[in-house]
C-alpha positions in Angstrom: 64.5 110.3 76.2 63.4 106.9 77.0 64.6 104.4 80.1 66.1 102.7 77.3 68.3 105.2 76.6 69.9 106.0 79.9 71.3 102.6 79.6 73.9 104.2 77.5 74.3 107.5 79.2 77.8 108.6 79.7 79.8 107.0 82.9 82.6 109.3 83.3 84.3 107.0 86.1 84.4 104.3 83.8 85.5 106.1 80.7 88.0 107.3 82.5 89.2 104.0 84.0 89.2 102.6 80.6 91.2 105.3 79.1 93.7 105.2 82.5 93.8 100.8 82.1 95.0 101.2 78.8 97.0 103.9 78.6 98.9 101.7 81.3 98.4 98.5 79.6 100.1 100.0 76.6 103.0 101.3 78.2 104.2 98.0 79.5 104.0 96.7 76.7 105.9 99.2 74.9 108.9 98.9 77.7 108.7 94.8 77.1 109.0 95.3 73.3 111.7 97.7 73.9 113.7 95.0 75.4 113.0 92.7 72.8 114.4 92.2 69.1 112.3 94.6 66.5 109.6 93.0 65.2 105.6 94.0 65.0 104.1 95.8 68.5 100.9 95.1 70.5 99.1 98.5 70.1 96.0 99.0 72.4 93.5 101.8 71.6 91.0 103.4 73.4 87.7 101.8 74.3 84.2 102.1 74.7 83.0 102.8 78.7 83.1 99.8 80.8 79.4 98.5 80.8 77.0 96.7 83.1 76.5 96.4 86.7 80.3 95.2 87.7 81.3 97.6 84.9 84.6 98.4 86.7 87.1 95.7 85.3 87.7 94.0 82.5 89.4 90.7 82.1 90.1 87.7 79.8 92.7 86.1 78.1 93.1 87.8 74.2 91.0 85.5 71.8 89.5 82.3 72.9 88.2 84.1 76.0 84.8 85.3 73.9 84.1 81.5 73.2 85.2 80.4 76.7 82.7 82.6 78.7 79.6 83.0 75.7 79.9 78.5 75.0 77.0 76.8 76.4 78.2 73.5 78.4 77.4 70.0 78.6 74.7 70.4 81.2 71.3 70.9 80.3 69.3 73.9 80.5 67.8 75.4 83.4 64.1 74.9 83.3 63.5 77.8 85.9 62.2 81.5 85.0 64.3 84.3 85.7 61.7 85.2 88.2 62.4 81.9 89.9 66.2 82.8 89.8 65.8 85.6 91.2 64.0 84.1 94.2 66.9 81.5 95.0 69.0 84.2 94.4 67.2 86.0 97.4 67.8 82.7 99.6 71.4 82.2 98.5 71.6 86.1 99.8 69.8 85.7 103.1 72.9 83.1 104.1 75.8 85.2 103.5 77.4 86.4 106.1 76.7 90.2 107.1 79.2 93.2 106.6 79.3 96.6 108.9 80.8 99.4 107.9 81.7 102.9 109.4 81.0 105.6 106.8 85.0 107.0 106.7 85.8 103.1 105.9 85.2 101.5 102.1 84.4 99.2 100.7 87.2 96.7 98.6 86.3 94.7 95.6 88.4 92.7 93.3 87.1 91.4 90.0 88.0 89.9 86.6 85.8 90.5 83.6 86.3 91.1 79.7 86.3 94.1 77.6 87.2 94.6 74.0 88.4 97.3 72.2 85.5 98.2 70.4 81.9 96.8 71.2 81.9 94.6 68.1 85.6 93.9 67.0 89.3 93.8 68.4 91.5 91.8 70.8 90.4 91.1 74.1 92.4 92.8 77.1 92.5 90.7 80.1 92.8 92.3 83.8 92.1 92.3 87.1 90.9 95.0 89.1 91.0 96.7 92.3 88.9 99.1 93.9 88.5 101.0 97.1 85.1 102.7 97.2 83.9 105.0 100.2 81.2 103.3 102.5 79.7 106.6 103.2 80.2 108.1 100.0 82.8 110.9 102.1 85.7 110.2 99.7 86.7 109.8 96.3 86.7 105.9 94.8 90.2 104.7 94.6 91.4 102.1 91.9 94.7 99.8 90.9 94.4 97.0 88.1 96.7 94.9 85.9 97.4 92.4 83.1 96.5 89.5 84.6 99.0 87.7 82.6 101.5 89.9 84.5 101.4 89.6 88.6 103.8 92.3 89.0 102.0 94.7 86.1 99.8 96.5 89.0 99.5 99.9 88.1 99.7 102.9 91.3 96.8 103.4 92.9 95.0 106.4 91.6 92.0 108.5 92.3 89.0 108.3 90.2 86.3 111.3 89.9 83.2 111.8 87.8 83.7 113.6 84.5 81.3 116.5 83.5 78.9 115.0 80.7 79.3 118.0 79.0 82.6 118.4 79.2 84.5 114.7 79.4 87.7 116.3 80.4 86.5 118.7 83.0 86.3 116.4 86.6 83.3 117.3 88.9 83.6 118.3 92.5 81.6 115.4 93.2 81.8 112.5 95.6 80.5 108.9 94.2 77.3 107.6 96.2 78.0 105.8 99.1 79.4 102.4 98.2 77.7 100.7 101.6 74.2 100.3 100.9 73.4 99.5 104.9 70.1 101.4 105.2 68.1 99.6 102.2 64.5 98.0 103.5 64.3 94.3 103.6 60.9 94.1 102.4 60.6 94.3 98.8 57.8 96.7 98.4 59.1 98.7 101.0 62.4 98.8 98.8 60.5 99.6 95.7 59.3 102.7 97.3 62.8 103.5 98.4 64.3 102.8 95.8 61.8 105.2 93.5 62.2 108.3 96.0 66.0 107.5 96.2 66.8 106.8 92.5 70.9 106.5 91.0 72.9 109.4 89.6 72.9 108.9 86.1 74.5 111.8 85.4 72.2 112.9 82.1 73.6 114.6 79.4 73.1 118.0 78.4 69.4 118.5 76.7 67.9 114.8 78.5 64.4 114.9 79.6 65.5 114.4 83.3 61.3 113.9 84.3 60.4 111.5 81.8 63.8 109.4 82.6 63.0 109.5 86.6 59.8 109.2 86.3 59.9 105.8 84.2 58.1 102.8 85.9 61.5 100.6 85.4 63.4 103.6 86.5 63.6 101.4 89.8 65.0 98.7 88.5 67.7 100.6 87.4 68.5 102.2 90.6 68.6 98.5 92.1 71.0 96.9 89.6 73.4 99.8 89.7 73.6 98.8 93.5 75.2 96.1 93.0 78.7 97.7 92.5 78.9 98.3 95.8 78.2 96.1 98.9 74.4 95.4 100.1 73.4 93.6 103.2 72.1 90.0 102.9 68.6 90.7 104.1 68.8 94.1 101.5 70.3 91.9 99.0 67.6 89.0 99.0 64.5 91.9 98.9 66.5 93.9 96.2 67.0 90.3 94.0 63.2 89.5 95.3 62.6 93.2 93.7 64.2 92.3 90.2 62.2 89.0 90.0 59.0 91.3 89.4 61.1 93.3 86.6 58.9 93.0 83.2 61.1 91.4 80.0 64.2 89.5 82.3 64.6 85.7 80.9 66.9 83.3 81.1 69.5 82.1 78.5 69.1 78.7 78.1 72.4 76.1 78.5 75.6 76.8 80.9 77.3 79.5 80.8 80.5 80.0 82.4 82.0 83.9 83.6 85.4 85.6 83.3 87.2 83.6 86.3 86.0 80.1 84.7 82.6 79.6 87.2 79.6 77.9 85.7 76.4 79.8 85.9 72.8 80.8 84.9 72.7 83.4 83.2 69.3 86.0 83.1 69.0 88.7 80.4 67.7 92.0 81.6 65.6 94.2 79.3 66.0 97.8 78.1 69.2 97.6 76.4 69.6 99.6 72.8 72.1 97.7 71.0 72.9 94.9 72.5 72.0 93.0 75.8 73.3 92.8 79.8 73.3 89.5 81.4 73.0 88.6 85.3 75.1 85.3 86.3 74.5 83.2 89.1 76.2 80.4 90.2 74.5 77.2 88.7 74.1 75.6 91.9 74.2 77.3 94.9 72.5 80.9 93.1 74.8 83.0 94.5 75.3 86.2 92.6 78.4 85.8 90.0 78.2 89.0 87.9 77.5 90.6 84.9 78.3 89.8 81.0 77.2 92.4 78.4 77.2 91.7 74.4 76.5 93.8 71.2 74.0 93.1 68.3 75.0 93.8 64.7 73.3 93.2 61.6 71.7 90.2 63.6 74.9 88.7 65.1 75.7 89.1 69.0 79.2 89.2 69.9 80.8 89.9 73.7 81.6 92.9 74.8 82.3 92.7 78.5 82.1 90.3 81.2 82.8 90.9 85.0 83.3 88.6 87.9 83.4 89.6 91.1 86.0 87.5 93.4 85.8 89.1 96.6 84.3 91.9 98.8 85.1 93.1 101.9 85.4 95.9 104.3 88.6 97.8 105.0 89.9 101.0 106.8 91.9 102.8 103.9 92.6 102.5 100.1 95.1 100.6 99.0 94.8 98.1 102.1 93.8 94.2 101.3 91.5 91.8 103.7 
């Protein structure tokens, strides 16, 4: 098994977000059409996982959201490299302002993003997304989203566990990894070592050649993006984007691009996806770190899967409690 394939390794905590957002998405809009004369339903399947680094939301307005967030704008486009990018990024980062956390507290995040039904065909869903993720990894991740046409659609907030790659409906005894990244190195090679000692979860299936996937050279890389669901320092931040600027095969797609809350970007393509392709934003001016977009690739055609913004982070002391 190749790096390239544990880009599509299972996720159970997204599946089962998916399954859990629609199921609930559905259900509304079963009790609204049961209010309403007969006529032809909204009928929402199940999806595909949630994909790329944000992969925790999805959002967007049903049809023109795929044009809205893949157009290219009036501006012209950006003559940097990805490498380049990556290295304002790592300034923009170094200015934030810094976030402490105990490790019983967690870490909140709200975003909006896109996801369809299936990877290459079917209505868009549009949400937003709530999550309360333990800063020491002590405590299960904790999640509420809703239609974001409808403000009072939230659904309860729910616990969320990893599935058992072997067995999808069988729930492990398993925190997630600490959602509060405060120990990272600030020096990039530093990180790199780190970072190949320490390396994500990816919770192979059944029958994977665990040692050839570790032991990849851009197994790194991976380690560092998936990082970016949770919250990392600014000085971590600016060596971990400093990091990716070395990563082989990352360009950038030429034009503007805008992401799921309507922010115009950059947007850098990251390599070793089968199938399709995962794209980093960045805010066009200040580089600030945007997001993720992901997109399928069939018979030669590229269509939008997913896109995720995040809108805010922040610390807090329990789930379900807002900065």
């Amino acid at each position: 098994m190749t790096m390239n394939e544990t880009e599509r390794s299972p996720q159970g905590f997204e599946e089962q977000l998916l399954r859990d957002l629609t199921t609930h998405v559905a259900r509304r809009a079963e009790m609204a059409s049961a209010a309403r004369p007969a006529g032809r339903r909204t009928r929402f399947v199940h999806g595909w996982r949630l994909a790329g680094a944000f992969g925790l939301a999805v959002a967007l307005t049903a049809g023109g959201l795929a044009v809205q967030t893949m157009r290219l704008g009036n501006r012209p486009p950006p003559t940097a490299s990805a490498s380049e990018i990556f290295h304002l990024a790592a300034d923009a980062a170094r200015q934030q302002p810094e976030l402490t956390a105990r490790p019983d507290q967690y870490v909140f995040t709200e975003s909006l993003a896109t996801i369809r039904e299936m990877p290459d065909s079917g209505p868009y869903q549009t949400v937003r997304n709530q999550l309360w993720q333990s800063a020491g990894g002590v405590a299960y991740t904790q999640g509420r989203y809703r239609p974001e046409a409808d403000p009072n659609g939230w659904s309860e907030l729910r616990v969320f566990r990893i599935d058992d790659p072997v067995d999808p409906e069988k729930e492990l005894d398993a925190f997630q990894p600490p959602a509060y990244h405060g120990d990272l190195p600030t020096d990039p090679d530093e990180l790199l070592r780190y970072l190949r000692e320490h390396p994500v979860d990816l919770h192979l299936p059944e029958g994977a050649d665990e040692e050839a996937v570790y032991g990849d050279e851009s197994m790194a890389y991976t380690t560092a993006r998936s990082m970016l669901r949770g919250y990392v320092p600014p000085r971590a931040l600016a060596a971990l984007f400093e990091l990716l600027a070395r990563e082989p095969g990352a360009v950038v797609i030429s034009g503007d691009v805008v992401d799921a809350a309507g922010r115009h970007g950059v947007a850098i393509r990251m390599p070793g996806v089968i199938g399709g392709n995962e794209d980093f934003l960045f805010d066009r001016d200040t580089h600030v770190f945007l997001g993720t977009r992901g997109s399928v690739v069939r018979n030669g055609k590229e269509s939008l899967y997913d896109a995720v913004a995040l809108l805010r982070i922040a610390i807090v002391d329990r789930p379900g409690q807002l900065p």
